[in-house]
FILOVO-53160 format. One record per residue: residue in three letters; residue number from 1; y, x, z of N, C-alpha, C, O in turn. Coordinates in Angstrom, 1 decimal, decimal comma, padded with zeros to 4 digits. Example, Ala and Ser with C-alpha at 12.3 -4.5 7.8 and 13.67 -1.06 7.14 Angstrom:
BEGIN
NODE;ALA;1;-005,7;013,2;007,8;-004,5;012,3;007,8;-003,3;013,2;007,8;-003,3;014,2;008,5
NODE;SER;2;-002,2;012,8;007,1;-001,1;013,7;007,1;000,0;012,9;007,9;001,1;013,4;008,0
end
This chain:
BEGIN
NODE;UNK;1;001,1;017,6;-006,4;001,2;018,7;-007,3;001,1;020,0;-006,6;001,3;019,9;-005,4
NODE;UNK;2;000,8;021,2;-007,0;-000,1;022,1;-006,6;000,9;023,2;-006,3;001,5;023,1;-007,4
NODE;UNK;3;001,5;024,2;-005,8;002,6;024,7;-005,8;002,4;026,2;-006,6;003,3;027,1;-006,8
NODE;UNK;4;000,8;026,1;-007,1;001,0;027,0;-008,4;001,5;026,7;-009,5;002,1;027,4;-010,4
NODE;UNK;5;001,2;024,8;-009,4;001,9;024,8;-010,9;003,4;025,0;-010,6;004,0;025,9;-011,2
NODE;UNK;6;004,1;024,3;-009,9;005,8;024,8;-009,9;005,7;026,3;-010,1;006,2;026,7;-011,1
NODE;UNK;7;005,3;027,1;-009,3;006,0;028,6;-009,6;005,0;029,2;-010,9;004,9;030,3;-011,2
NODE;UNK;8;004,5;028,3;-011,4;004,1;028,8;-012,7;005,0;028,1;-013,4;005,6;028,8;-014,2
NODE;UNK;9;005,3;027,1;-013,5;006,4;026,6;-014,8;007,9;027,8;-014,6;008,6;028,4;-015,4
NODE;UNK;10;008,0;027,7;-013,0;009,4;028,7;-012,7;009,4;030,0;-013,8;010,3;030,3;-014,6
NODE;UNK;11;007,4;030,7;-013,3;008,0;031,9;-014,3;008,1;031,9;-015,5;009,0;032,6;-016,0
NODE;UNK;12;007,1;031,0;-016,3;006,7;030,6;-018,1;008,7;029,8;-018,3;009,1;029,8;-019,4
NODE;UNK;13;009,1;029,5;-017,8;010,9;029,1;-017,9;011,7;030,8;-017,8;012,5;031,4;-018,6
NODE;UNK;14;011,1;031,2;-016,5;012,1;032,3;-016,8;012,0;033,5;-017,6;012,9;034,3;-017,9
NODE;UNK;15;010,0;033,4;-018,3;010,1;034,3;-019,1;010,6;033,9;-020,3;010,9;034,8;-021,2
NODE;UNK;16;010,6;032,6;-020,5;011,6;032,2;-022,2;012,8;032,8;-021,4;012,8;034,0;-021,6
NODE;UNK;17;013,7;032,4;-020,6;014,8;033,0;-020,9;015,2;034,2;-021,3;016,1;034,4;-022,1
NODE;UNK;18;014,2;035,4;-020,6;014,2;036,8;-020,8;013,7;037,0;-022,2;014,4;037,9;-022,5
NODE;UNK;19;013,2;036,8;-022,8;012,4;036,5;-023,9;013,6;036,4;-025,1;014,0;037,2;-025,9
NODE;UNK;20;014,0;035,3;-024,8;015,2;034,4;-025,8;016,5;035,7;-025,8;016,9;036,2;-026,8
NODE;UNK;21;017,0;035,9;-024,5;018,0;036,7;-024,2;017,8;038,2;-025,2;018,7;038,8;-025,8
NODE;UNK;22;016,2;038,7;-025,0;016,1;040,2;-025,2;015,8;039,9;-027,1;015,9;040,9;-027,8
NODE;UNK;23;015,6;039,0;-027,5;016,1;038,7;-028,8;017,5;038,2;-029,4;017,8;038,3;-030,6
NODE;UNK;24;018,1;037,9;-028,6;019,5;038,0;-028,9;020,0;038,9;-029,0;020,8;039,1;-029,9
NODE;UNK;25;019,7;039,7;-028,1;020,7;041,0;-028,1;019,5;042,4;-028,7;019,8;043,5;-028,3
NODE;UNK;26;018,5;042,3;-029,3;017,8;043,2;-030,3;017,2;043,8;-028,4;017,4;045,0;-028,5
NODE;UNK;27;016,8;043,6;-027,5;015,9;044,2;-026,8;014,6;043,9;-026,5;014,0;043,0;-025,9
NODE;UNK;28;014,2;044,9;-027,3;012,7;044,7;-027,4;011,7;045,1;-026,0;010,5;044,8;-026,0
NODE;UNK;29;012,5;045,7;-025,0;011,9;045,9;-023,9;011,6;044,4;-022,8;010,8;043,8;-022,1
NODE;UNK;30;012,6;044,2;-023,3;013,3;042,0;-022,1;012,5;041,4;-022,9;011,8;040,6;-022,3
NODE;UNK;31;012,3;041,3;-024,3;011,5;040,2;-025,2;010,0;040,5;-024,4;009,2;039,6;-024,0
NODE;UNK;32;009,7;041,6;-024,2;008,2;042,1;-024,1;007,8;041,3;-022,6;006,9;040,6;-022,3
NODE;UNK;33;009,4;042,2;-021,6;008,8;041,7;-020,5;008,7;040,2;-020,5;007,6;039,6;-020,3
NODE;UNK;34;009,7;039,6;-020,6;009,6;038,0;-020,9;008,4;037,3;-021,5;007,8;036,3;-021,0
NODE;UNK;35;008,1;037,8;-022,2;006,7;037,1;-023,4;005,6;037,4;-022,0;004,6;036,6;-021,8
NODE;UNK;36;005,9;038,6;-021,2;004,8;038,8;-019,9;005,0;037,9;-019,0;003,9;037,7;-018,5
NODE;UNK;37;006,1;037,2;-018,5;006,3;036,8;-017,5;005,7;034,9;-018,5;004,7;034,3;-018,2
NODE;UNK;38;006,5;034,8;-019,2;005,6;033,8;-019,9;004,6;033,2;-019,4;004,5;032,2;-018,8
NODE;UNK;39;003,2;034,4;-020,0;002,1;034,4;-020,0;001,5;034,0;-018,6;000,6;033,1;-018,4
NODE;UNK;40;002,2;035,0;-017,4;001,8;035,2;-016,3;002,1;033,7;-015,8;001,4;033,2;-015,0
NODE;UNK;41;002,9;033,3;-016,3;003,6;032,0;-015,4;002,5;030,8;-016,3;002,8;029,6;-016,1
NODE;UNK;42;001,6;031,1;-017,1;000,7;029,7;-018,1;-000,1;029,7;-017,3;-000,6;028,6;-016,9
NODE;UNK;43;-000,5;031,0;-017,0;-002,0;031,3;-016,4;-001,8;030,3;-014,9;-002,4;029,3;-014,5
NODE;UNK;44;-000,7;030,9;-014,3;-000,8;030,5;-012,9;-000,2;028,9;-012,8;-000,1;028,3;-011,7
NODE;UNK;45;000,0;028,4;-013,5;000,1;026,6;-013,7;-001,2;026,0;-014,3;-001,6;024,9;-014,0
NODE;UNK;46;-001,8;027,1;-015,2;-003,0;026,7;-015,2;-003,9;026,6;-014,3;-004,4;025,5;-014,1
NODE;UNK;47;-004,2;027,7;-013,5;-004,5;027,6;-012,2;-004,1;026,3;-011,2;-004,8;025,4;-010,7
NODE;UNK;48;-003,4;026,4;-011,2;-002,7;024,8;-010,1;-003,0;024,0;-011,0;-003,6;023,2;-010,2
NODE;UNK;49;-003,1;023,5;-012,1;-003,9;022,1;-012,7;-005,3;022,1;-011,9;-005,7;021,2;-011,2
NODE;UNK;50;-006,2;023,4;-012,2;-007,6;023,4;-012,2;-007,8;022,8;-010,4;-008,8;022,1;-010,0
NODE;UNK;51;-006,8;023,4;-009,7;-007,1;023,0;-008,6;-006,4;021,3;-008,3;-007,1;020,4;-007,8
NODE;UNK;52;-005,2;021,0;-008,6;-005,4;019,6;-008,8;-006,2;019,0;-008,8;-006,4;018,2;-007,8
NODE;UNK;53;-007,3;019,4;-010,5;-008,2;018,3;-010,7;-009,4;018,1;-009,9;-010,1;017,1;-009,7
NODE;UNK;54;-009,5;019,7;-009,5;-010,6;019,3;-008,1;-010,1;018,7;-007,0;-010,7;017,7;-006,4
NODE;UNK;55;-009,1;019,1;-006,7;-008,7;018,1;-005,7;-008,9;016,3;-005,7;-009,5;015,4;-005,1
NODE;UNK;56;-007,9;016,5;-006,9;-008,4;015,0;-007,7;-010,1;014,4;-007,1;-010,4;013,7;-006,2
NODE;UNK;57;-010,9;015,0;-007,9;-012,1;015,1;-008,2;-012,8;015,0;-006,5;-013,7;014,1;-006,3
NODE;UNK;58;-012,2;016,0;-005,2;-012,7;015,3;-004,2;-012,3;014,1;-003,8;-013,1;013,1;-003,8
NODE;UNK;59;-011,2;013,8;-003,5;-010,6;012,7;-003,8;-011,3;011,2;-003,9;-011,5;010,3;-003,0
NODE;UNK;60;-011,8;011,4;-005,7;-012,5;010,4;-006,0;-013,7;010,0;-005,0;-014,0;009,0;-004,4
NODE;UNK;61;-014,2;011,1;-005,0;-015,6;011,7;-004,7;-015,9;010,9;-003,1;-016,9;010,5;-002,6
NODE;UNK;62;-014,7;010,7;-002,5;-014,9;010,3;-000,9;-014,4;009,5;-001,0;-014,6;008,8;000,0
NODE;UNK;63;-013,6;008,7;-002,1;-013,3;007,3;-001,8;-014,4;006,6;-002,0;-014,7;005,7;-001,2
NODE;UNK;64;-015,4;006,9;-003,4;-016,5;005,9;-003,7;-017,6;006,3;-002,4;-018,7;005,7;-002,4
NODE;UNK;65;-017,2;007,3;-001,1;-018,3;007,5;-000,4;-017,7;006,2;000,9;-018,2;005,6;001,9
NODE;UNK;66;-017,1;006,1;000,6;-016,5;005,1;001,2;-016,1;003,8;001,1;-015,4;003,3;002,0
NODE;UNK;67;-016,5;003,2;000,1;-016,9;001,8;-000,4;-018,6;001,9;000,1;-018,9;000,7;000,3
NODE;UNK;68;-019,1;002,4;000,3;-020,6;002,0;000,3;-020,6;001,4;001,9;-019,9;001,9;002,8
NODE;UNK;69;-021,4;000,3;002,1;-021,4;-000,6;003,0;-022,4;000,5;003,4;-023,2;001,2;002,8
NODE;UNK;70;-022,2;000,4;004,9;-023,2;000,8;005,8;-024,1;-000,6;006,4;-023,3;-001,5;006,6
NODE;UNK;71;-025,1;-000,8;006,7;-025,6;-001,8;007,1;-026,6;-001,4;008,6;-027,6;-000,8;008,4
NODE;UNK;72;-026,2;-001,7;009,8;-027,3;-001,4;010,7;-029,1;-002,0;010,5;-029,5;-002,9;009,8
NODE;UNK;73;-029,5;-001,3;011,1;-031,1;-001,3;011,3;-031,1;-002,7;011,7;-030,2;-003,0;012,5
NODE;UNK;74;-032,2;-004,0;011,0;-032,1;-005,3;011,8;-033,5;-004,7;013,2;-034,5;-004,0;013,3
NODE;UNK;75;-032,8;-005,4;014,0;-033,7;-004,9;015,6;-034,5;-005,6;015,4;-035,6;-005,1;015,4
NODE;UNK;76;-034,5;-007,3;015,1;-035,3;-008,3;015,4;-036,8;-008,2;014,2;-037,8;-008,8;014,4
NODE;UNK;77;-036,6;-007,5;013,3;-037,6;-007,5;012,1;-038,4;-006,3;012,8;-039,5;-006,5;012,2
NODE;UNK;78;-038,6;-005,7;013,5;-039,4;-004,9;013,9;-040,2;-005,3;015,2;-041,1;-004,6;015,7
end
């Protein structure tokens, strides 16, 4: 796992908190920033999936390069 997605789930968690909190208490400044920190924290887990899946994706990409049998040149047919 990609360590954008952890500190993107950290912030999209701590912007619900801020979020939840500045609605409890009628602050419309903490709900705003929170709903920001949110956002900020979707994008950047988004990010770390995308690189995951490439990673993923080389991954695959060299294992199947790596099933392929290599076969030497026969010397004697020439």
């Amino acid at each position: 796992m990609d360590k954008d997605r952890i500190e993107g789930k950290v912030e999209d968690v701590k912007g619900r908190v801020k979020r939840q909190a500045g609605e409890w208490t009628g602050d419309s400044e903490l709900q705003a920033e929170g709903a920001l920190d949110q956002a900020k924290g979707k994008v950047q887990n988004a990010f770390g999936k995308m690189k995951d899946a490439a990673r993923d994706s080389m991954d695959d990409a060299n294992e199947q390069g790596d099933e392929k049998e290599v076969r030497p040149k026969d010397e004697d047919a020439a």
